[in-house]
MOPAC internal coordinates of N, CA, C and O (Angstrom, degrees):
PM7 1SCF
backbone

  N    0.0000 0     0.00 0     0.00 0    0    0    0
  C    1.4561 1     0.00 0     0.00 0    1    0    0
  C    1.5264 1   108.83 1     0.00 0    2    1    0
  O    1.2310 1   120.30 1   -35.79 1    3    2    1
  N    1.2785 1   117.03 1   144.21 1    3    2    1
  C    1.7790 1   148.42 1   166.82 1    5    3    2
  C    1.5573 1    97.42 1   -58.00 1    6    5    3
  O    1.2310 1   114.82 1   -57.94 1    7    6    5
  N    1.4797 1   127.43 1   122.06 1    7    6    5
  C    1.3998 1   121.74 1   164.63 1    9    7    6
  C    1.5268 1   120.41 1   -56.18 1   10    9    7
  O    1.2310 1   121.00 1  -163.37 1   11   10    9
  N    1.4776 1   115.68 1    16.63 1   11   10    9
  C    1.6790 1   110.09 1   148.80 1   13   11   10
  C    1.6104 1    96.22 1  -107.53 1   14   13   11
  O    1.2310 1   127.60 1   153.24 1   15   14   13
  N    0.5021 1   102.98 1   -26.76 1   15   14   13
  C    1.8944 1    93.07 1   175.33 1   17   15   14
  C    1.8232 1   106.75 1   -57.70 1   18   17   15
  O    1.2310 1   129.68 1   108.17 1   19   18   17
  N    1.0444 1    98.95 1   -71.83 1   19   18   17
  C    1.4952 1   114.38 1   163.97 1   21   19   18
  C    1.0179 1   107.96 1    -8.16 1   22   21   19
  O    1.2310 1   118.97 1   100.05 1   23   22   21
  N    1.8072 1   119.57 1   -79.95 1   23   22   21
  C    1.3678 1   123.40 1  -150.35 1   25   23   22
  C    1.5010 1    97.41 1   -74.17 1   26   25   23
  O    1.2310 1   117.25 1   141.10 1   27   26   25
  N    1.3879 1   122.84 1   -38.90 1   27   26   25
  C    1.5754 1   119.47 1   176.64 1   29   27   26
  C    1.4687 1   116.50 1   -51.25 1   30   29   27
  O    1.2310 1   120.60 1   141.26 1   31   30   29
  N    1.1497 1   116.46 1   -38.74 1   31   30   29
  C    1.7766 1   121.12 1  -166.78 1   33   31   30
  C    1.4366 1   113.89 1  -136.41 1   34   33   31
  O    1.2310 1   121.61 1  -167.89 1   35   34   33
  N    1.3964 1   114.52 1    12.11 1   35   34   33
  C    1.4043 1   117.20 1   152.97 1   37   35   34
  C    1.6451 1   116.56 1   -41.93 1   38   37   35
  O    1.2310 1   128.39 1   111.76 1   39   38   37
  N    0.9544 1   101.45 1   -68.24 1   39   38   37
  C    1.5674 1   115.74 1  -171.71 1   41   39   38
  C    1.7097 1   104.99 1   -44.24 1   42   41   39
  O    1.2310 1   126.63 1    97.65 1   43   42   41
  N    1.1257 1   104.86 1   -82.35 1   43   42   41
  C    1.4102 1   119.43 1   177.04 1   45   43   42
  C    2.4701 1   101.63 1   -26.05 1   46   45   43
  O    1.2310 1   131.70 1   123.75 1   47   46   45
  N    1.2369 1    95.01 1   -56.25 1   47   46   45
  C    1.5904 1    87.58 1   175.88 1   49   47   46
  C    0.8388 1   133.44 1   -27.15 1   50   49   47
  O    1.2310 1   125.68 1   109.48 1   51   50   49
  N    1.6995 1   106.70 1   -70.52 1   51   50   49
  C    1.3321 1   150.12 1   159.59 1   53   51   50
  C    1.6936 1   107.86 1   -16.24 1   54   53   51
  O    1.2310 1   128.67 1   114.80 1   55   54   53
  N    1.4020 1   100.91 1   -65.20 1   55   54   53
  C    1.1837 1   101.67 1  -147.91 1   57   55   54
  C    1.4936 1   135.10 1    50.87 1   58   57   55
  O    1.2310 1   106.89 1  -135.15 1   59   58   57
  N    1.3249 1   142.00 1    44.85 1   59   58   57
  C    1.0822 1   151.71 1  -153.56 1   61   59   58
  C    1.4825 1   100.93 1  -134.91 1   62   61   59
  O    1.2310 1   124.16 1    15.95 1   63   62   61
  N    1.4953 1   109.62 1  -164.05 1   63   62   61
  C    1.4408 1   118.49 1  -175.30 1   65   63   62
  C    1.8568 1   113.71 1   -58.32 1   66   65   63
  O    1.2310 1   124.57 1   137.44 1   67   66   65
  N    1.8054 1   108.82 1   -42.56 1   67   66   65
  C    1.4213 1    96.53 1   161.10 1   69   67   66
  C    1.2484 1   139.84 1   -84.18 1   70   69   67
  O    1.2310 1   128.69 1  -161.56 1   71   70   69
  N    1.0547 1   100.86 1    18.44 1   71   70   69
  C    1.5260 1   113.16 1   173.70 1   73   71   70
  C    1.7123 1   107.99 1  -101.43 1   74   73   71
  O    1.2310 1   122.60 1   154.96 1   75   74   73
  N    1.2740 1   112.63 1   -25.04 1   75   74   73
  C    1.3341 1    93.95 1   149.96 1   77   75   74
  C    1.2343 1   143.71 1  -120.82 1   78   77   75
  O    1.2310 1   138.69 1  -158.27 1   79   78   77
  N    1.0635 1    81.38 1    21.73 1   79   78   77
  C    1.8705 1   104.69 1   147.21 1   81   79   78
  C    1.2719 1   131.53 1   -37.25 1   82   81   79
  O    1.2310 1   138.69 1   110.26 1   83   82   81
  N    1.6742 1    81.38 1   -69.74 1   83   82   81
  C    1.4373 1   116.97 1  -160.40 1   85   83   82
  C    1.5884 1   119.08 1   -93.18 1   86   85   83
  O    1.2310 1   126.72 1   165.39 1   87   86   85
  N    1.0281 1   104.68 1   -14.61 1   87   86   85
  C    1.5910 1   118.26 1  -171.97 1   89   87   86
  C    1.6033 1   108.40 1  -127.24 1   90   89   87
  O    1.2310 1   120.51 1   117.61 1   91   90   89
  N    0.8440 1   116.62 1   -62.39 1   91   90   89
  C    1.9459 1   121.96 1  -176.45 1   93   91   90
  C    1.2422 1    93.61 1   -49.76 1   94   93   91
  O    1.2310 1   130.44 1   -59.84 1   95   94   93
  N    1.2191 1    97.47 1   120.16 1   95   94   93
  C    1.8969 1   119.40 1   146.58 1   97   95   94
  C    1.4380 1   113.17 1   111.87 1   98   97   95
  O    1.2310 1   119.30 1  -160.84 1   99   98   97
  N    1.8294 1   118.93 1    19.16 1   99   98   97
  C    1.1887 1   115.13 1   166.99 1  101   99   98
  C    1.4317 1   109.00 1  -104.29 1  102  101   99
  O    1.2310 1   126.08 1   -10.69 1  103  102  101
  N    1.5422 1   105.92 1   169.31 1  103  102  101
  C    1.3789 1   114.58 1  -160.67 1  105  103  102
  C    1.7897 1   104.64 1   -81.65 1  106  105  103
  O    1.2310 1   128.30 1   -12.33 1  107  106  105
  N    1.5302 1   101.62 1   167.67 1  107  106  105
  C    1.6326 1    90.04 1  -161.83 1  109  107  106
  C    1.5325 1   107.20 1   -81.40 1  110  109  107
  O    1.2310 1   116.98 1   163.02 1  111  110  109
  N    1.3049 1   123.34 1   -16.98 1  111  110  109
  C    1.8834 1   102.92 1   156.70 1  113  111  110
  C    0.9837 1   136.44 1   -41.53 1  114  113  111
  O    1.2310 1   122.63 1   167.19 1  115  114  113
  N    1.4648 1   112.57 1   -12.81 1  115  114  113
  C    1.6598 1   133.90 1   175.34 1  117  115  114
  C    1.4273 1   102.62 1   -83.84 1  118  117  115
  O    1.2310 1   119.84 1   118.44 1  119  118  117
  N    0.7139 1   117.91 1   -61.56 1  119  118  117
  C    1.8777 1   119.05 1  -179.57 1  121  119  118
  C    1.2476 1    99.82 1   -49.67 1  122  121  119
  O    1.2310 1   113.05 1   108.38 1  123  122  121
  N    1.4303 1   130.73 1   -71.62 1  123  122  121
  C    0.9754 1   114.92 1  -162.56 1  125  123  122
  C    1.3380 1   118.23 1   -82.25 1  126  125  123
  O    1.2310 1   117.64 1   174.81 1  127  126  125
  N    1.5292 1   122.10 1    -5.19 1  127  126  125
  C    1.6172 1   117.33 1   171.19 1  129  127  126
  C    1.7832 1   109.00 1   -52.96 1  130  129  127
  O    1.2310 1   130.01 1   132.29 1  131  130  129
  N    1.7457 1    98.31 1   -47.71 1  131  130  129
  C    1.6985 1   109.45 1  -166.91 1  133  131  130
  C    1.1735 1   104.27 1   -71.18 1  134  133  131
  O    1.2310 1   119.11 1   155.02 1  135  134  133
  N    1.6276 1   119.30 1   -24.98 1  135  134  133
  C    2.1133 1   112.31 1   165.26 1  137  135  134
  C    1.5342 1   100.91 1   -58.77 1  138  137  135
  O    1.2310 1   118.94 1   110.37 1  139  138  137
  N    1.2941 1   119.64 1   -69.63 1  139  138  137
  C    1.2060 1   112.04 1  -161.59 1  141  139  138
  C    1.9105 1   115.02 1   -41.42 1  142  141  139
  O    1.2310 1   125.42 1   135.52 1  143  142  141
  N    1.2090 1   107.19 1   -44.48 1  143  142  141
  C    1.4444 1   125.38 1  -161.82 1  145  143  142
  C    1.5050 1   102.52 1   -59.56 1  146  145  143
  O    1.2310 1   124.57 1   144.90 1  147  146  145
  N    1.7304 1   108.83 1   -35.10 1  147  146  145
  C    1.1416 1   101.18 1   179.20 1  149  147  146
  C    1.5708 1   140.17 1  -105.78 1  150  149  147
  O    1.2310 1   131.50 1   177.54 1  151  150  149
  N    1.3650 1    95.40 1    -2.46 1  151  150  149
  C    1.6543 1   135.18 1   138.36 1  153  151  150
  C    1.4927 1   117.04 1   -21.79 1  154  153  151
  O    1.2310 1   134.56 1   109.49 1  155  154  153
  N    1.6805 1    89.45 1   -70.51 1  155  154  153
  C    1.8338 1   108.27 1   173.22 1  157  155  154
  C    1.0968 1    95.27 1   -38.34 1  158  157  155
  O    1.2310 1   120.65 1    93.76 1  159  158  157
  N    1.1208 1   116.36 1   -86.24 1  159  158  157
  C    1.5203 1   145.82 1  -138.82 1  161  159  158
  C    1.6532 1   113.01 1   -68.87 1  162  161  159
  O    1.2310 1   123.72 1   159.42 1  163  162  161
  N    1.6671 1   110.47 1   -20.58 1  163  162  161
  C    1.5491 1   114.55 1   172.35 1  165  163  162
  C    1.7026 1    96.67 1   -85.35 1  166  165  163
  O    1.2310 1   120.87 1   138.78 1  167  166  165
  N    1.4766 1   115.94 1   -41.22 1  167  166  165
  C    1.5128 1   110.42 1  -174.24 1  169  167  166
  C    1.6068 1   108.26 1   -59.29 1  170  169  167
  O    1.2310 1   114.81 1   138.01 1  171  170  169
  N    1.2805 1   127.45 1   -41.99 1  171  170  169
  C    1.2182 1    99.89 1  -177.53 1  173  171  170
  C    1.3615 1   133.53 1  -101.18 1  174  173  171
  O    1.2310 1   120.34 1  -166.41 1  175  174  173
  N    1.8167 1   116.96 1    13.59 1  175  174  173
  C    0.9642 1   117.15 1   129.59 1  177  175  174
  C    1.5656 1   133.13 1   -47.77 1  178  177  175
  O    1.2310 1   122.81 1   125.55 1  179  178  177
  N    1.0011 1   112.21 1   -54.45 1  179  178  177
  C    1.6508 1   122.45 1   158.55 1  181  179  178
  C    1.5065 1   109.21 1   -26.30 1  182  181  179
  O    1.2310 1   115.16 1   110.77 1  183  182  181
  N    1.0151 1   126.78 1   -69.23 1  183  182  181
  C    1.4367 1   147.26 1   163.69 1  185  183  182
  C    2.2034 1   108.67 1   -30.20 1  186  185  183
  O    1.2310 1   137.33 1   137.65 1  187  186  185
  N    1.3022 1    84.04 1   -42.35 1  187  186  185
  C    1.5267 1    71.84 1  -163.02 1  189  187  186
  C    1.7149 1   111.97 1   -90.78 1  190  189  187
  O    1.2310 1   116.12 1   168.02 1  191  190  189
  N    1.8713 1   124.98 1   -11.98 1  191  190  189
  C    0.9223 1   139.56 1  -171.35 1  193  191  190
  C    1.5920 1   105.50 1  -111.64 1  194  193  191
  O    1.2310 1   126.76 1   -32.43 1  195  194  193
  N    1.4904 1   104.60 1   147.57 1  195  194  193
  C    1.7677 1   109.30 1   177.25 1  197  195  194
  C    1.3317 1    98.48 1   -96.96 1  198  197  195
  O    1.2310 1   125.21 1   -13.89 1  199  198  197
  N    1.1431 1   107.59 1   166.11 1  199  198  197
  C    1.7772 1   137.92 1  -171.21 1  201  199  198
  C    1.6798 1    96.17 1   -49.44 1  202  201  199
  O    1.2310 1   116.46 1   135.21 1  203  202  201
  N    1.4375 1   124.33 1   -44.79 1  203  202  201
  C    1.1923 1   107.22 1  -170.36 1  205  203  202
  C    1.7118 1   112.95 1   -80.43 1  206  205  203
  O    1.2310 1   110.32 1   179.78 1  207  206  205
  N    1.3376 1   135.79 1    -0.22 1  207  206  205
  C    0.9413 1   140.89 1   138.44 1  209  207  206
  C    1.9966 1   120.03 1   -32.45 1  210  209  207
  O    1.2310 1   137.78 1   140.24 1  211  210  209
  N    0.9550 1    83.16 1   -39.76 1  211  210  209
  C    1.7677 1    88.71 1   178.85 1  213  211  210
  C    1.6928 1   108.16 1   -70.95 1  214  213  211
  O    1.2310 1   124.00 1   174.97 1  215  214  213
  N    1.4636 1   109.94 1    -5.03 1  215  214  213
  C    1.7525 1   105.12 1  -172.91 1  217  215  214
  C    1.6417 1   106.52 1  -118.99 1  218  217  215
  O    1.2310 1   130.67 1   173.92 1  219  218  217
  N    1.3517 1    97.01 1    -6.08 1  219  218  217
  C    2.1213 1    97.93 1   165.47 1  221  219  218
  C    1.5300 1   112.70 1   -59.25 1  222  221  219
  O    1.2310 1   131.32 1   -29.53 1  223  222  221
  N    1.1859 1    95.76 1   150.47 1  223  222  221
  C    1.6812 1   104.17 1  -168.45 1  225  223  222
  C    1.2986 1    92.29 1  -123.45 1  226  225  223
  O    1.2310 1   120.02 1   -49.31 1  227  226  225
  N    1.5079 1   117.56 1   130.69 1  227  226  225
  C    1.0947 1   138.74 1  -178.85 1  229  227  226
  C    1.7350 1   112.10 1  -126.47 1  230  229  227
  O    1.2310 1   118.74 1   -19.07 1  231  230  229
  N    1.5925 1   120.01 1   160.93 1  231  230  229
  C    1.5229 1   107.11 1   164.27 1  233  231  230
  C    1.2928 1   111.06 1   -57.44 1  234  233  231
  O    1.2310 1   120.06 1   -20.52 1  235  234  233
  N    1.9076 1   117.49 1   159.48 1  235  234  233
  C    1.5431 1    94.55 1   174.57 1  237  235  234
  C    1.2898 1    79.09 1  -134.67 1  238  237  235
  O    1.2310 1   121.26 1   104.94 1  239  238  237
  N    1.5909 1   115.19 1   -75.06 1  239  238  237
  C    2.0162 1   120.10 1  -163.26 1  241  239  238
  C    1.0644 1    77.94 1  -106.06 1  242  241  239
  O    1.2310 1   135.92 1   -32.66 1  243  242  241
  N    1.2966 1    86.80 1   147.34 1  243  242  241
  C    2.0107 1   113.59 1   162.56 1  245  243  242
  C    1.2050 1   115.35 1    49.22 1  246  245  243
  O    1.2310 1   117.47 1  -169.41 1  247  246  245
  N    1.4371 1   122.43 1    10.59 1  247  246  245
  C    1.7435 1   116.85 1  -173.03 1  249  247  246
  C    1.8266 1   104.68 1    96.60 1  250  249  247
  O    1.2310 1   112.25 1   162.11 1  251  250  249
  N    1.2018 1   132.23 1   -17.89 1  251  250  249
  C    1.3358 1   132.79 1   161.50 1  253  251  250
  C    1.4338 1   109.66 1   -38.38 1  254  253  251
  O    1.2310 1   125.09 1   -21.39 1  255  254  253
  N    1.4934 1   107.84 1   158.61 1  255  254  253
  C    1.6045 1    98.18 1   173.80 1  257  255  254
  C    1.6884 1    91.68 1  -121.35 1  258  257  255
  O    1.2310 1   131.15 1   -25.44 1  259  258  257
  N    1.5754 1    96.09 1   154.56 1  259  258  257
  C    1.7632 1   109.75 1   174.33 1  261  259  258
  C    1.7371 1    92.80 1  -134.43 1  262  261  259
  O    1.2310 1   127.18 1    -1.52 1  263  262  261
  N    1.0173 1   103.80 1   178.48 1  263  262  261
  C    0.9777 1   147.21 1   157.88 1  265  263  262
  C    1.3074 1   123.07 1   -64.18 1  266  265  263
  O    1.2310 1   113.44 1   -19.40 1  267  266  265
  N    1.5911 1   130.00 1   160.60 1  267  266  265
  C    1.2665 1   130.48 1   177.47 1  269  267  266
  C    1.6835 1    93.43 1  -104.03 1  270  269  267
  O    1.2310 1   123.38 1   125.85 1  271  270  269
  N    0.4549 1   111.13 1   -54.15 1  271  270  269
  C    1.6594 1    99.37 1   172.37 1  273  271  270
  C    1.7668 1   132.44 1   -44.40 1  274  273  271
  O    1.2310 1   121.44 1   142.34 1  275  274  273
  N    2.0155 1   114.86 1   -37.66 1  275  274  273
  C    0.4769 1   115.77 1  -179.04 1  277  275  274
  C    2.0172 1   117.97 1   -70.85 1  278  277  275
  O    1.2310 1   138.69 1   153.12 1  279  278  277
  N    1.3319 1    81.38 1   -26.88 1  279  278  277
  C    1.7129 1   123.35 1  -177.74 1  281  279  278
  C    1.3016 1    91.58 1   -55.73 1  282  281  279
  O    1.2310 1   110.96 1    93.38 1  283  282  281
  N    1.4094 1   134.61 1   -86.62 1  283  282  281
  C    1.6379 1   133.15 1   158.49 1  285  283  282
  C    1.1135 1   115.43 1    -0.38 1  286  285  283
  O    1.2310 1   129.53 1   108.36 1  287  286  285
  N    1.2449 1    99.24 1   -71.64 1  287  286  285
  C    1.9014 1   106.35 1  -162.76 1  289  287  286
  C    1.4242 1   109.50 1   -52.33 1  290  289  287
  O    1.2310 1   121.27 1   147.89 1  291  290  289
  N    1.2679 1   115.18 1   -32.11 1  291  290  289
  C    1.3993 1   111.45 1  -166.62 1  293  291  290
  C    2.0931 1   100.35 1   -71.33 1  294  293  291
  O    1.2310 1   129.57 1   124.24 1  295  294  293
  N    1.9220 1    99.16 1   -55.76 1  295  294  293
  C    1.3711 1   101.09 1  -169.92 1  297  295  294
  C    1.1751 1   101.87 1   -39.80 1  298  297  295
  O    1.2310 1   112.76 1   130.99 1  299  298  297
  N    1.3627 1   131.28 1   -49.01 1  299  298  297
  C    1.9439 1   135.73 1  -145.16 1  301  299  298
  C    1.6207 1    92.69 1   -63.36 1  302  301  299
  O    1.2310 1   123.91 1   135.53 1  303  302  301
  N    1.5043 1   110.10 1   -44.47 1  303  302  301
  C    1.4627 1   121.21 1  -156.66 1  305  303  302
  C    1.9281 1    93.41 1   -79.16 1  306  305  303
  O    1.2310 1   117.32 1   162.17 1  307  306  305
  N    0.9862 1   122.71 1   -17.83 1  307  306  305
  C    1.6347 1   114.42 1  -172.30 1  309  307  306
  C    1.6676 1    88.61 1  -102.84 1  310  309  307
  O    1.2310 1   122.25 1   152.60 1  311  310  309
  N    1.1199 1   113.30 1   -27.40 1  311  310  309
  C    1.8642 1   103.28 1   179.50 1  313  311  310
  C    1.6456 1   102.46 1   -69.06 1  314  313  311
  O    1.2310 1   115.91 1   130.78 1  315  314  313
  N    1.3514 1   125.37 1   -49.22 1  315  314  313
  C    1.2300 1   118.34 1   163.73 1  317  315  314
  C    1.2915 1   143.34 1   -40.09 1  318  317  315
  O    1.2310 1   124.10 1   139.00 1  319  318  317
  N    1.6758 1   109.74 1   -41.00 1  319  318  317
  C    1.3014 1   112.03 1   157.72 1  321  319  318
  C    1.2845 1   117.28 1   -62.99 1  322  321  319
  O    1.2310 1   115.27 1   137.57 1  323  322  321
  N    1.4230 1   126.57 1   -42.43 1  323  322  321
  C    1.5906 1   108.29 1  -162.12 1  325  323  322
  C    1.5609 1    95.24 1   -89.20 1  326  325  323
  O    1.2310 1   113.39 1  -169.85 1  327  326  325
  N    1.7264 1   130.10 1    10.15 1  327  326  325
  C    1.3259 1   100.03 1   171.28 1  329  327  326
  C    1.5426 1   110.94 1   -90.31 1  330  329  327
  O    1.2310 1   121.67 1   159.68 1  331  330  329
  N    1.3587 1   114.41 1   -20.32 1  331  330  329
  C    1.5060 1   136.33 1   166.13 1  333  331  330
  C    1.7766 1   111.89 1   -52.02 1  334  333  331
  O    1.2310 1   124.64 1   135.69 1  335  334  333
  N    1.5355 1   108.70 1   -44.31 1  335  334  333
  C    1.8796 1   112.56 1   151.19 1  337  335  334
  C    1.2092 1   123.25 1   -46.62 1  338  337  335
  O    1.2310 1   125.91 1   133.65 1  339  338  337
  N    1.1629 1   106.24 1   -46.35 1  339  338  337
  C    1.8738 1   108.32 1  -164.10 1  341  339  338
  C    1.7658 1    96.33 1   -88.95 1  342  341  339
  O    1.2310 1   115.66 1   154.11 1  343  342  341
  N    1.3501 1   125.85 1   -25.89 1  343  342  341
  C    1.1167 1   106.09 1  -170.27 1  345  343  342
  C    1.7046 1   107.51 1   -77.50 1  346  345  343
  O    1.2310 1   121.62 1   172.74 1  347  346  345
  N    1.0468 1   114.50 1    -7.26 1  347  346  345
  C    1.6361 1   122.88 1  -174.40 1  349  347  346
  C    1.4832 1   108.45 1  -100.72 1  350  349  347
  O    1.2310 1   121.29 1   161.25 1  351  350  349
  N    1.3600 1   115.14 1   -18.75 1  351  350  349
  C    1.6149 1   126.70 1  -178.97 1  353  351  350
  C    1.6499 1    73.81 1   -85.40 1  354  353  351
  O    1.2310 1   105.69 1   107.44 1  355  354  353
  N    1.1450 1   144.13 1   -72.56 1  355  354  353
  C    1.4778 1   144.22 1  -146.94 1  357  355  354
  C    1.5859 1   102.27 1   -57.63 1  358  357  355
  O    1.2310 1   121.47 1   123.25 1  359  358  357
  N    1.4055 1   114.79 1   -56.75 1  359  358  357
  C    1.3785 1   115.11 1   168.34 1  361  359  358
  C    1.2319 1   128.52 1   -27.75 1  362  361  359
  O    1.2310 1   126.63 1   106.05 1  363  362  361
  N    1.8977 1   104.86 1   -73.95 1  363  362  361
  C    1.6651 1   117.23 1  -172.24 1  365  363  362
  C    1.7840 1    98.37 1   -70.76 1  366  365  363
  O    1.2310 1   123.81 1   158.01 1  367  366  365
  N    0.7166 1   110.31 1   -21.99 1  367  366  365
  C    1.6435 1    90.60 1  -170.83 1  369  367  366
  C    1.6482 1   105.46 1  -100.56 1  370  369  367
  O    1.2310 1   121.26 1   172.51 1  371  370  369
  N    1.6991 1   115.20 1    -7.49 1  371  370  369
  C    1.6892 1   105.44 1   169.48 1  373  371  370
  C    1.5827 1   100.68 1    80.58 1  374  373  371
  O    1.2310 1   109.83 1  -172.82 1  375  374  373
  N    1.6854 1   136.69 1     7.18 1  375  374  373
  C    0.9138 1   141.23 1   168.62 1  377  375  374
  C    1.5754 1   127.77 1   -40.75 1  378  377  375
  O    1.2310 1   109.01 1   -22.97 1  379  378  377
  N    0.8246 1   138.19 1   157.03 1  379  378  377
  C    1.6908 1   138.67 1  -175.18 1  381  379  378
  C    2.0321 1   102.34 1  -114.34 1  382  381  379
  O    1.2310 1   120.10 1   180.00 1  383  382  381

């Protein structure tokens, strides 16, 4: 991440004391406004790179190198969990 990326979704990383600061305690149109937003914004990256883009190896953890693909797999798999969160926040609370 770009140090404006950073300052936007630092917190949220973290998960620590500013992360719930900064995030805990808004209503769930908020969650899912900032999925959608970033939805956009992964699709048309998608849009702007070819398939072999998905096989560049970049640092990822600890200085290791992955892949852009492998890199994917993980986001898709953490977008899944938190849509599996919100659908149970949507449940118990009777949310729309």
């Amino acid at each position: 991440m770009n140090e404006e990326e950073n300052l936007i979704w630092g917190a949220a990383l973290d998960l620590g004391e500013e992360g719930r600061e900064k995030i805990k305690g808004n209503d769930l149109s908020f969650y899912i406004n900032k999925l959608e937003q970033v939805r956009n914004k992964t699709l048309d990256l998608f849009k702007s790179v070819s398939d072999d883009w998905l096989y560049v190896e970049e640092d990822f953890w600890h200085g290791k190198k992955a892949n852009h693909y492998f890199m994917w797999f993980h986001v898709f798999e953490d977008e899944i969990n938190h849509r599996g969160q919100m659908r149970i926040i949507r449940k118990r609370t009777n949310a729309e």
